[in-house]
Backbone as CSV, one residue per row, in Angstrom:
resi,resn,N_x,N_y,N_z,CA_x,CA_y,CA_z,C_x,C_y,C_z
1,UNK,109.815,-51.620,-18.500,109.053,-50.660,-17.732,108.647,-51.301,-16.406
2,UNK,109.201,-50.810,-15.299,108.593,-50.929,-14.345,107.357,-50.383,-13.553
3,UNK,106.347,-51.245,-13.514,105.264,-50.679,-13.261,104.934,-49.872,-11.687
4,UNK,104.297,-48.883,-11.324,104.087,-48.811,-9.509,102.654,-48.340,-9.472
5,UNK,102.051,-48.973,-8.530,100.785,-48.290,-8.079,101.261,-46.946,-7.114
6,UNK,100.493,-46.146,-7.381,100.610,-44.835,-6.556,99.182,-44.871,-6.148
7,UNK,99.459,-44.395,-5.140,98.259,-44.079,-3.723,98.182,-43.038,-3.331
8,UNK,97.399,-42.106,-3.405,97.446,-40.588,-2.956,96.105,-40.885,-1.818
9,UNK,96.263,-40.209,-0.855,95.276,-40.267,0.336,95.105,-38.721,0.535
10,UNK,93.974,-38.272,-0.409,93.783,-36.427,-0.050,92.590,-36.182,0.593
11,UNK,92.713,-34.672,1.127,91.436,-34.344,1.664,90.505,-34.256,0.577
12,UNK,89.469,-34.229,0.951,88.221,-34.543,-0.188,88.098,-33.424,-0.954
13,UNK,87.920,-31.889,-0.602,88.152,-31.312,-1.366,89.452,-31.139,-2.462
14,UNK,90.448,-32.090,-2.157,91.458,-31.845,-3.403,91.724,-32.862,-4.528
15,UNK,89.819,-33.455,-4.412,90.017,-34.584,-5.550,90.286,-34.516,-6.370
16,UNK,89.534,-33.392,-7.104,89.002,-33.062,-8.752,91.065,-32.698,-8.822
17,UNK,91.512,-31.858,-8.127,93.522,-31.193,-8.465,93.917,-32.334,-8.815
18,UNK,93.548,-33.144,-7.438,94.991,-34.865,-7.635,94.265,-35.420,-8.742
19,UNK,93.274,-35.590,-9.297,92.614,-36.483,-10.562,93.368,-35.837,-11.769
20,UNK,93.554,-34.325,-11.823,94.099,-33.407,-12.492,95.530,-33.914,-12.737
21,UNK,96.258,-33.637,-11.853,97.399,-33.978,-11.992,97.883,-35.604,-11.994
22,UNK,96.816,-36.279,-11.723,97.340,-38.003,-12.168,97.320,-38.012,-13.850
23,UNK,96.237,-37.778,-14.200,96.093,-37.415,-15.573,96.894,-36.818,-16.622
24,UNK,97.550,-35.330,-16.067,98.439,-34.821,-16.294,100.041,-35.789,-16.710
25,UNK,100.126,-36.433,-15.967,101.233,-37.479,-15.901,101.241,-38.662,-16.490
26,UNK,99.718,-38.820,-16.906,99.627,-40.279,-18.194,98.820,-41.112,-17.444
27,UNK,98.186,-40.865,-15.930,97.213,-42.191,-15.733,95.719,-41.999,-16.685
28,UNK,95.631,-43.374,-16.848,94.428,-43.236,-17.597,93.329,-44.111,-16.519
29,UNK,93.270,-44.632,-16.004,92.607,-45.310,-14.817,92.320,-45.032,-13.707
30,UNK,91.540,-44.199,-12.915,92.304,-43.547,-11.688,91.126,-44.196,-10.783
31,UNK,91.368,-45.163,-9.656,90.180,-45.865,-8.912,89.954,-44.989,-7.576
32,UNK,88.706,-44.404,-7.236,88.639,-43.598,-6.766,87.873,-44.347,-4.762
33,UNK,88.227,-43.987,-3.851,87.176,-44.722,-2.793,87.207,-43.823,-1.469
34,UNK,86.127,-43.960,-1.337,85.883,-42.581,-0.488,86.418,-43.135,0.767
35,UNK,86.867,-42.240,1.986,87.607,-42.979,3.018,87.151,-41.716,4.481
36,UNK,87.878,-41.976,5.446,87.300,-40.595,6.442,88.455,-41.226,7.532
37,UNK,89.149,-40.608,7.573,90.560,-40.670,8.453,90.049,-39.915,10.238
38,UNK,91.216,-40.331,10.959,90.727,-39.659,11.688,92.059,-38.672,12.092
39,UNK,93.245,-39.109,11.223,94.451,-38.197,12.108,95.579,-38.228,12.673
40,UNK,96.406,-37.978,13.135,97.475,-37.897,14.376,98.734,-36.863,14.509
41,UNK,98.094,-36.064,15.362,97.011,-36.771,16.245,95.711,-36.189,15.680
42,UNK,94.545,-36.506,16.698,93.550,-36.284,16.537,92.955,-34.579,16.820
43,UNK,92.433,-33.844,15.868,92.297,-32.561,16.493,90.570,-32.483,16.358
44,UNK,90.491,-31.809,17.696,89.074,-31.243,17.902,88.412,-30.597,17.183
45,UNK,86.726,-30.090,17.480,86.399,-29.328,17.035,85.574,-28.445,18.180
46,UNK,83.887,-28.086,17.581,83.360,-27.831,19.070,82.770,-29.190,20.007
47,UNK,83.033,-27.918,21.430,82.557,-29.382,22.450,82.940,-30.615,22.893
48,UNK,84.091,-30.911,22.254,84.899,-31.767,22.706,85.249,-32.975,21.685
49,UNK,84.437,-32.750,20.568,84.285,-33.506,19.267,85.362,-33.609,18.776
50,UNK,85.872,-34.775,17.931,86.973,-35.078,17.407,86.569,-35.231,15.878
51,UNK,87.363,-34.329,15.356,87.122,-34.260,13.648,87.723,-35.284,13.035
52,UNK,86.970,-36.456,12.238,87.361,-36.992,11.045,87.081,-36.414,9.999
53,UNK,88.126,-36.272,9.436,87.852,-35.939,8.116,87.804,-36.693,7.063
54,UNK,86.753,-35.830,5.908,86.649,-37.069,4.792,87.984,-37.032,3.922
55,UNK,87.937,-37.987,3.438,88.937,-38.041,2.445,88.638,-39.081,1.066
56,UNK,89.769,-39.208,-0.059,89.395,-39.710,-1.158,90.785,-40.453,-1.314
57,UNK,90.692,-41.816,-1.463,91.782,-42.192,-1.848,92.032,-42.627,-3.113
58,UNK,93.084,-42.024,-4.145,93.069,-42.296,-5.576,93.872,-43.018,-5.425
59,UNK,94.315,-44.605,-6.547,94.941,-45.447,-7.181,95.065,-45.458,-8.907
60,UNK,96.070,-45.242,-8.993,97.015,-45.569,-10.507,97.950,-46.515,-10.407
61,UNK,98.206,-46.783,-11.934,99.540,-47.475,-12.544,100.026,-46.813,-13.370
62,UNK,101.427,-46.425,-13.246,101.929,-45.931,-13.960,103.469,-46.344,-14.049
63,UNK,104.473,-46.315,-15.255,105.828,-46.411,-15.171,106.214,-45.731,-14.081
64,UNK,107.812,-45.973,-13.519,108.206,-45.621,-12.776,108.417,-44.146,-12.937
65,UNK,109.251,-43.780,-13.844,109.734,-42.492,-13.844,108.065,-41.727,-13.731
66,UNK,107.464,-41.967,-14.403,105.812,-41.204,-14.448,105.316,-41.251,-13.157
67,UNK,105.380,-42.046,-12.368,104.974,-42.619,-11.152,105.843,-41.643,-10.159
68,UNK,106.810,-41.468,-10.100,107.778,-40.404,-9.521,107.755,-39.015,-9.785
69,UNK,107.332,-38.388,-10.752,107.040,-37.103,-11.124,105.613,-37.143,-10.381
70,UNK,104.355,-37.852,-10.901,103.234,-37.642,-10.113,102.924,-37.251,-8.734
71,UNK,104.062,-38.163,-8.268,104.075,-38.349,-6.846,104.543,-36.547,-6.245
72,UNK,105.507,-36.287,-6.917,106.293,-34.995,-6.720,105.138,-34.130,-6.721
73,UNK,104.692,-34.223,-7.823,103.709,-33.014,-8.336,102.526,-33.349,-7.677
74,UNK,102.059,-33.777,-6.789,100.808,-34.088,-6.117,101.338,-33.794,-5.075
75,UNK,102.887,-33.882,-4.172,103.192,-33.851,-3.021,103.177,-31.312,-2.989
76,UNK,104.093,-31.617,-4.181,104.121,-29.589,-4.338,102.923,-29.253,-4.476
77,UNK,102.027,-29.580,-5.166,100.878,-28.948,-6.154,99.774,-28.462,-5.035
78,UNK,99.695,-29.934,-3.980,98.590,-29.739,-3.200,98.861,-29.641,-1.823
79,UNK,100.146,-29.375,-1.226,100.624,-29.183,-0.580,100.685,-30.033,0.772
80,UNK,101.015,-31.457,0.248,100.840,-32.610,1.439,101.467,-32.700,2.433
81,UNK,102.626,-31.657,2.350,103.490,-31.693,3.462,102.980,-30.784,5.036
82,UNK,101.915,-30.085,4.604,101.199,-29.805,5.634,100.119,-30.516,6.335
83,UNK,99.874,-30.202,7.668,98.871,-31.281,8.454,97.575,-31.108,7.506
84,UNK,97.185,-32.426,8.118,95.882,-32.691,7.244,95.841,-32.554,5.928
85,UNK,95.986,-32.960,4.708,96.257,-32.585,3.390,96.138,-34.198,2.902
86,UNK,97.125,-34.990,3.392,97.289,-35.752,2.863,98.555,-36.839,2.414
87,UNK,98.666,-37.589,1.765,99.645,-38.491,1.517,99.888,-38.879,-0.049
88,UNK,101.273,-39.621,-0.335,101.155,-40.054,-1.350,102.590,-41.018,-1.371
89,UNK,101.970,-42.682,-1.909,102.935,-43.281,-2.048,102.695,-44.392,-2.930
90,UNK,104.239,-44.897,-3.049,104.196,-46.286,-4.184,104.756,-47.470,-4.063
91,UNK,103.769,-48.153,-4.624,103.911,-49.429,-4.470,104.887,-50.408,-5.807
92,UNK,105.582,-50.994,-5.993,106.457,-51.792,-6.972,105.461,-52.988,-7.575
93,UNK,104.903,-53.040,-8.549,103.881,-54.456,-8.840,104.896,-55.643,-9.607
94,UNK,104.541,-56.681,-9.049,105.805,-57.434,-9.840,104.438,-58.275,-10.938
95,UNK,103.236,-58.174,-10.569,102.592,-58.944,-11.781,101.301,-58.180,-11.563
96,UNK,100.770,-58.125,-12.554,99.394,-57.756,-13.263,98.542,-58.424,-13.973
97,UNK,97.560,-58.916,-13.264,96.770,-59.762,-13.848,95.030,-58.791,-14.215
98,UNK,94.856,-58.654,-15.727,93.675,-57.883,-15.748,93.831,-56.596,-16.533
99,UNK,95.280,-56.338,-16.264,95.732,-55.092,-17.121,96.991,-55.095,-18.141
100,UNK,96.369,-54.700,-19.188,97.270,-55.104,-20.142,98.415,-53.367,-20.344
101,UNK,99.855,-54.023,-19.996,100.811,-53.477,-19.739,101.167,-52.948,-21.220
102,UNK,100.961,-54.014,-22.043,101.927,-53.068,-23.565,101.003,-51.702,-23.539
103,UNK,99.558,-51.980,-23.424,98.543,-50.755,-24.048,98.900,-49.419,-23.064
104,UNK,99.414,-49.827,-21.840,99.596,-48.964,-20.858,101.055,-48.383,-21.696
105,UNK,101.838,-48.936,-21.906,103.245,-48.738,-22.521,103.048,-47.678,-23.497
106,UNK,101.847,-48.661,-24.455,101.915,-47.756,-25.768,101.178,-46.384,-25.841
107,UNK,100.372,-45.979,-24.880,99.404,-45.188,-24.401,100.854,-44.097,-23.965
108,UNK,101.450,-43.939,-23.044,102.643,-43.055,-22.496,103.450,-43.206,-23.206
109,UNK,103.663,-44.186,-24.446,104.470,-43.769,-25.534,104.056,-42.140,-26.234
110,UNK,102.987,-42.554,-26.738,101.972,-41.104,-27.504,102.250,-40.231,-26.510
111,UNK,101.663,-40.581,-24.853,102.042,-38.902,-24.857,103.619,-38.369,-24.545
112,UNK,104.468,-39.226,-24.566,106.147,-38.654,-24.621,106.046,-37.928,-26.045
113,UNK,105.312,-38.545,-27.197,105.603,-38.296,-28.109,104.778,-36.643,-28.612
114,UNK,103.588,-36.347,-28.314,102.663,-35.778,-28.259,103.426,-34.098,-27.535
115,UNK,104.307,-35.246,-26.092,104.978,-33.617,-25.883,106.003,-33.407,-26.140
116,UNK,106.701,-34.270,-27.095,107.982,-33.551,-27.756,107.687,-32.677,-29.331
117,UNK,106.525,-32.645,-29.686,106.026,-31.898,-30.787,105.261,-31.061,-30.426
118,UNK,105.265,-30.523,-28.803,104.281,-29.464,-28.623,105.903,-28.513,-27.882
119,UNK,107.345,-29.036,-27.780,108.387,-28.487,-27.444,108.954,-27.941,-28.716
């Protein structure tokens, strides 16, 4: 199993969806840190003000293939391909120190298994 951190960078209101759908996909960890972007470009508001917006950046580990569906389904679901929305990407971990990988293994074992008896 190859492990990847995924990084989703959403607008703040679409925490609680992307927490939804990391979950959905088998993360069980999801590190959450509040962030406030500013853009690009940068768009106004009134008076000449330049809007940052807040944002939330979530982190998981997940197998690859899991890690690739998430990514999909966070990119359709919440619609990142439009301005301002957001991002989502992954990282390859070649070591893990702190997290134990079989339990992660055996954890997305159950739910492969969990949804081939609900098919």
């Amino acid at each position: 199993m190859q492990p990847l951190l995924v990084i989703a960078v959403v607008a703040d209101e679409l925490q609680d969806r992307a927490v939804a759908i990391a979950q959905a996909h088998g993360a069980q960890g999801i590190s959450i840190i509040e962030g406030r972007g500013i853009g690009f470009p940068e768009h106004r508001v009134f008076f000449g003000l330049t809007y940052r917006g807040y944002e939330k950046v979530l982190a998981f580990v997940l197998d690859e293939r899991r890690a690739r569906a998430a990514e999909a389904a966070l990119n359709h679901e919440l619609l990142l391909e439009q301005r301002f929305k957001g991002l989502v990407i992954s990282l390859p971990i070649e070591e893990a120190m702190g997290a134990d990988m079989d339990l992660m293994s055996a954890h997305l074992d159950k739910l492969d298994a969990n949804k081939a008896r609900e098919q």
